[in-house]
C-alpha positions in Angstrom: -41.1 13.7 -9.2 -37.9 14.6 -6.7 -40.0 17.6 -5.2 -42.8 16.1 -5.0 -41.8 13.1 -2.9 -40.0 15.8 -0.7 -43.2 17.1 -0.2 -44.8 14.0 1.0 -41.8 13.0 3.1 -42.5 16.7 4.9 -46.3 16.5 5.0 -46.0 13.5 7.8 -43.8 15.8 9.7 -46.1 18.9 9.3 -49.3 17.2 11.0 -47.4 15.5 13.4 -45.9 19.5 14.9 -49.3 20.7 14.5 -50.4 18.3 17.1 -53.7 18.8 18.9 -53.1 22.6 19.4 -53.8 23.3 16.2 -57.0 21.3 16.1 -58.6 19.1 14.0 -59.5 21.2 11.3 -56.2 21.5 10.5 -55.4 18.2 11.0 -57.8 17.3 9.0 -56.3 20.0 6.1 -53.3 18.6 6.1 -54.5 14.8 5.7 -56.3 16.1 2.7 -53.2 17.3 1.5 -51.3 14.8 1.9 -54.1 12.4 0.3 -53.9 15.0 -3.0 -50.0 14.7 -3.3 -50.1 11.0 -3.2 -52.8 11.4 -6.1 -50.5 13.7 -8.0 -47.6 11.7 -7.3 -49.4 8.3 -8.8 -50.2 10.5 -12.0 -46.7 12.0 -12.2 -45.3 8.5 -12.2 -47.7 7.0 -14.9 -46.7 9.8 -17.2 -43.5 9.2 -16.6 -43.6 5.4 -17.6 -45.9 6.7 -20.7 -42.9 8.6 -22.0 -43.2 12.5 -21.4 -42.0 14.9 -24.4 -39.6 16.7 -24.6 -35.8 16.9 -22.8 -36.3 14.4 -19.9 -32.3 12.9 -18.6 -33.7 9.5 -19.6 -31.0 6.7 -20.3 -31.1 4.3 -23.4 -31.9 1.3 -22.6 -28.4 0.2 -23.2 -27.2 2.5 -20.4 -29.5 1.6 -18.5 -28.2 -2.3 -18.6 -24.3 -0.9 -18.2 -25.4 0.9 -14.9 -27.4 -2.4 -13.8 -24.3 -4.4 -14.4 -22.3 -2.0 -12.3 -24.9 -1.7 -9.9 -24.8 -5.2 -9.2 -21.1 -5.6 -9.6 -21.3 -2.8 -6.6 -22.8 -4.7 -4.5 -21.0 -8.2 -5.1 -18.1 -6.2 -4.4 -19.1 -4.8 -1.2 -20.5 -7.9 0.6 -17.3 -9.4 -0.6 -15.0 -7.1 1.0 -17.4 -6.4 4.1 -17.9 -10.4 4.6 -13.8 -11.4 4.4 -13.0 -8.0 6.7 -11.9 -10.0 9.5 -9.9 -12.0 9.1 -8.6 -10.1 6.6 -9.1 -12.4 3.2 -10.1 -9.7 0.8 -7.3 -10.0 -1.8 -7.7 -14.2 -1.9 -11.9 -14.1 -1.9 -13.0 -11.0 -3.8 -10.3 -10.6 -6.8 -12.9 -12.3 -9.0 -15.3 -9.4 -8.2 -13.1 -6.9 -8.5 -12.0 -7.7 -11.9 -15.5 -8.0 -13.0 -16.3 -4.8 -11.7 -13.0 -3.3 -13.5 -14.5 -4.9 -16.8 -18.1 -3.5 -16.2 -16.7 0.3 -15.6 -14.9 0.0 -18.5 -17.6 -0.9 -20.7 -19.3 2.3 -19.6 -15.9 4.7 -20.2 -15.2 3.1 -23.4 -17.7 3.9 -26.6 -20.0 0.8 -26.7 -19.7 1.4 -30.8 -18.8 4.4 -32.5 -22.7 5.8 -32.4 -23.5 9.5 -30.4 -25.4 7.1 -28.6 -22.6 5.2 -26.6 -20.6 8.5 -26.0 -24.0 10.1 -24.4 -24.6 7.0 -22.8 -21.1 6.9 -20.8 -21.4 11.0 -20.7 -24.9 10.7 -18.9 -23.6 7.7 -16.4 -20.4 9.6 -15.2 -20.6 13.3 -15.6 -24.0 14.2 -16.3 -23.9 15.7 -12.2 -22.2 17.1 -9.6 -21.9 14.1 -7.6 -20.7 11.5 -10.1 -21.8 8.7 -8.8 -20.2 5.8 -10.8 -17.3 7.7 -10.9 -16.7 8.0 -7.1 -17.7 3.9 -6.3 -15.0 3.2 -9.0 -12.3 5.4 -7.5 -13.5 4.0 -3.9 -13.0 0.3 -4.7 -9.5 1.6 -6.5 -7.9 2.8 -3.6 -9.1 0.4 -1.6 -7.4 -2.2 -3.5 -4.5 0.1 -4.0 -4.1 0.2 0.4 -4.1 -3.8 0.3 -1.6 -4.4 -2.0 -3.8 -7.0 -3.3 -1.8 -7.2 -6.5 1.4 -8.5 -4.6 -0.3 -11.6 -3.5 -2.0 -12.5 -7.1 -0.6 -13.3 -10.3 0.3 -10.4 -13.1 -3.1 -10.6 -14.7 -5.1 -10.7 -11.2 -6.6 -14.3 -12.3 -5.3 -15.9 -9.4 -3.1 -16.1 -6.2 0.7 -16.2 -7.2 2.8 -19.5 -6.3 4.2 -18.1 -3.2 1.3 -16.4 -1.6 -0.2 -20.3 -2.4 2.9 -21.8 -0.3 2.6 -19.1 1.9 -1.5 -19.7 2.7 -0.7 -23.5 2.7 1.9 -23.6 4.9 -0.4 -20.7 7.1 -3.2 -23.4 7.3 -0.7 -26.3 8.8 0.1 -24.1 11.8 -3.0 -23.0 13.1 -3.8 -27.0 12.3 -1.1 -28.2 14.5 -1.8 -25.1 17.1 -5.4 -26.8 17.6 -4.4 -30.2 17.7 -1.6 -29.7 20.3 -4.2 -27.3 22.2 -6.0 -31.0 23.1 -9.2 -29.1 24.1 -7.9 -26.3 26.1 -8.7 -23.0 26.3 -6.3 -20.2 24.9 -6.3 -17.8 27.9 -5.0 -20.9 30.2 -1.1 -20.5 31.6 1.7 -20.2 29.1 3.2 -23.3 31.7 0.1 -25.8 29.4 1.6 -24.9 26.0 4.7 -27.0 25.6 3.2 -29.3 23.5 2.1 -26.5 21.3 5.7 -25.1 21.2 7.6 -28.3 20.7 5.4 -29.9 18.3 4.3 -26.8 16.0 8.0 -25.3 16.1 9.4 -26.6 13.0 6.1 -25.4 10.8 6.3 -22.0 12.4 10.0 -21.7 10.9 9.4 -22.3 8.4 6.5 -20.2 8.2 8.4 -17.3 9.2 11.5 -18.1 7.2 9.1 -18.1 4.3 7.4 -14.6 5.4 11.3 -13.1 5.7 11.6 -14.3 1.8 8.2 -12.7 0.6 9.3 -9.4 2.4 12.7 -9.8 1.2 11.6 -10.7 -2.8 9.0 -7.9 -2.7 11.9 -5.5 -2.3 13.0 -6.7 -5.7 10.2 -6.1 -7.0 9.0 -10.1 -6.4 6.2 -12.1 -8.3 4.2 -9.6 -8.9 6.6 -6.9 -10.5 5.1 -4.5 -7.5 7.3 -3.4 -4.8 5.6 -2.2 -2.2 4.0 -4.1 1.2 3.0 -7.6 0.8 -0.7 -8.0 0.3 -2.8 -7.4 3.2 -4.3 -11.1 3.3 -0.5 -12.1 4.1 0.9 -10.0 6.4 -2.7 -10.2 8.5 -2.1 -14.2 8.3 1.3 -13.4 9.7 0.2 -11.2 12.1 -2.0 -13.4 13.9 0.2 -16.5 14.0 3.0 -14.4 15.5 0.4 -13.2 18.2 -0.8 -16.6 18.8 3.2 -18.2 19.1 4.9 -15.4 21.1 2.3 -14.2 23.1 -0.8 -17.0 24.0 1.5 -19.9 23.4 4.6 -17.6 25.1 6.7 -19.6 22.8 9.9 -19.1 21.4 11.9 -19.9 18.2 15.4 -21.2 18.8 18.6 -19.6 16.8 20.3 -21.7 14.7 23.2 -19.2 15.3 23.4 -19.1 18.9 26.8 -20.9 19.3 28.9 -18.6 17.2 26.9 -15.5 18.3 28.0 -16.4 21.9 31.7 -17.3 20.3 31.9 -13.8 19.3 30.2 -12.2 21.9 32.4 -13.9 24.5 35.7 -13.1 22.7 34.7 -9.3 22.2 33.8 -9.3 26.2 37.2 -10.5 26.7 39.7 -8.6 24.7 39.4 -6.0 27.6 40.8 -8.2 29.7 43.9 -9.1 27.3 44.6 -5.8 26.2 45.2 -4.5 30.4 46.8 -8.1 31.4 49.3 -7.4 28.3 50.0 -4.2 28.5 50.7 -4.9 32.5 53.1 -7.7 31.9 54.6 -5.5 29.0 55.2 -2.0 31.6 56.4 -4.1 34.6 59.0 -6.0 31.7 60.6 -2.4 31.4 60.7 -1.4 35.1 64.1 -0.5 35.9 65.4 -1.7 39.5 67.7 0.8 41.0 70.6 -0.3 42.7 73.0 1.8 44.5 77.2 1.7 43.4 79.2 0.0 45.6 81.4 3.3 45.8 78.3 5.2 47.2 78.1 2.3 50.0 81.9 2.3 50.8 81.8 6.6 51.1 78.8 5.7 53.4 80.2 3.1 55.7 83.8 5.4 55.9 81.4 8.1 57.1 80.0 5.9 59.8 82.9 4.9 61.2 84.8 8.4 61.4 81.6 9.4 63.3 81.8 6.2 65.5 85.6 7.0 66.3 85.1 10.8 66.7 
């Protein structure tokens, strides 16, 4: 069948070079040829369906159903993850398909049964070739969940999103709600000067959006909901992301400390113990100066001295 079809898919290539040049006898050949391969190939195919003896790699039919399953659980898979690429909402839309997909490749490693039939069954699906197929779309969709740390934003048996990547989407949603309410119609690439509505208004639920963020970061440290420390998931810290982008640097807003007054407390009073430490230690030195004043005997010897010289 394979070699065949290769032949066919060269034939169309072979009459097409010959061109006129080679004239239309040969054209005309290699039409017939083509016309006798397609004949050969119908026959090849109906022998095929009719069952042809001897060792032909045909699957049971209850392989064949596992590698549907997977096939199709392939596919969901992909268009979920291609569909919620940007923005980034892979680990929130397409856990559902993962863990079906996990479920369908395990049915075809395990033994289906304790039969020969199920071990050749998950033998012919996964290692039967060089390329190993299944093998390499499983280990494919592995990794790629792996690199999102999907597993920090769901519960421990992936059924669902944990509690705080719930607050954390919730609380998500409310500020890009309150960035397009405030926006009242205007563009985003207008000047930073037309967003102080934005920046007043929305300040309190980016906070605490943030604040919230800092917690997930700091609880995933520990190990956190999900009893994975690593990254957060990549749905979260995309969501993050973006808001950040939108506040700091369309909006060209700013969050106010809570701190500033003893920052500036300290700040000030480090600044200004220079300042003490030379006006003390100048008032200290000129304390200790010592004034020196001449004896009265060394003034007396003095004036006697001027006076023999005035008389002399």
């Amino acid at each position: 069948m394979a070699p065949l079809r290769c032949l066919l898919g060269l034939l169309p290539a072979l009459a097409l070079a010959l061109g006129p040049a080679a004239g239309e006898p040969r054209r005309a050949l290699a039409l017939e040829g083509l016309e006798a391969l397609s004949e050969a190939e119908e026959l090849a195919e109906e022998l095929w369906g009719a069952g042809l003896p001897g060792d032909l790699p045909e699957l049971e039919p209850e392989c064949r159903r596992l590698l549907a399953a997977f096939a199709e659980g392939s596919a969901a898979l992909t268009s979920c993850l291609s569909r919620r690429a940007r923005p980034v909402r892979l680990c929130q839309a397409c856990h559902r398909q993962y863990r079906h997909l996990l479920s369908q490749y395990g049915s075809i490693v395990r033994a289906v049964g304790n039969s020969s039939e199920s071990h050749n069954c998950a033998k012919s699906i996964l290692t039967s070739d060089r390329l190993q197929v299944v093998v390499t779309l499983s280990e494919f969709f592995n990794e790629t969940w792996e690199a999102a740390n999907c597993a920090n934003c769901l519960k421990n048996n992936s059924e669902g999103l944990s509690n705080s990547t719930v607050e954390f989407l919730d609380l998500f949603n409310k500020s890009l709600t309150c960035f397009e309410h405030n926006l009242q119609g205007q563009t985003v690439y207008l000047s930073p000067s037309n967003y102080t509505e934005v920046c007043k208004n929305c300040n309190e639920t980016y906070k605490m959006l943030n604040d919230l963020y800092n917690n997930l970061q700091r609880m995933n440290r520990q190990g956190g909901e999900s009893g994975h420390s690593a990254h957060l998931c990549i749905d979260v810290e995309d969501a993050m992301n973006i808001t950040r982008k939108l506040w700091s640097r369309t909006f060209n807003c700013s969050v106010p400390c809570s701190d500033t007054v003893p920052v500036i407390a300290v700040s000030s009073f480090i600044l200004f113990l220079p300042v003490v430490f030379y006006l003390s230690s100048f008032l200290h030195s000129k304390q200790k100066k010592r004034i020196l004043i001449l004896p009265k005997r060394i003034q007396s010897n003095a004036s006697l001295v001027n006076i023999q010289e005035k008389y002399s």
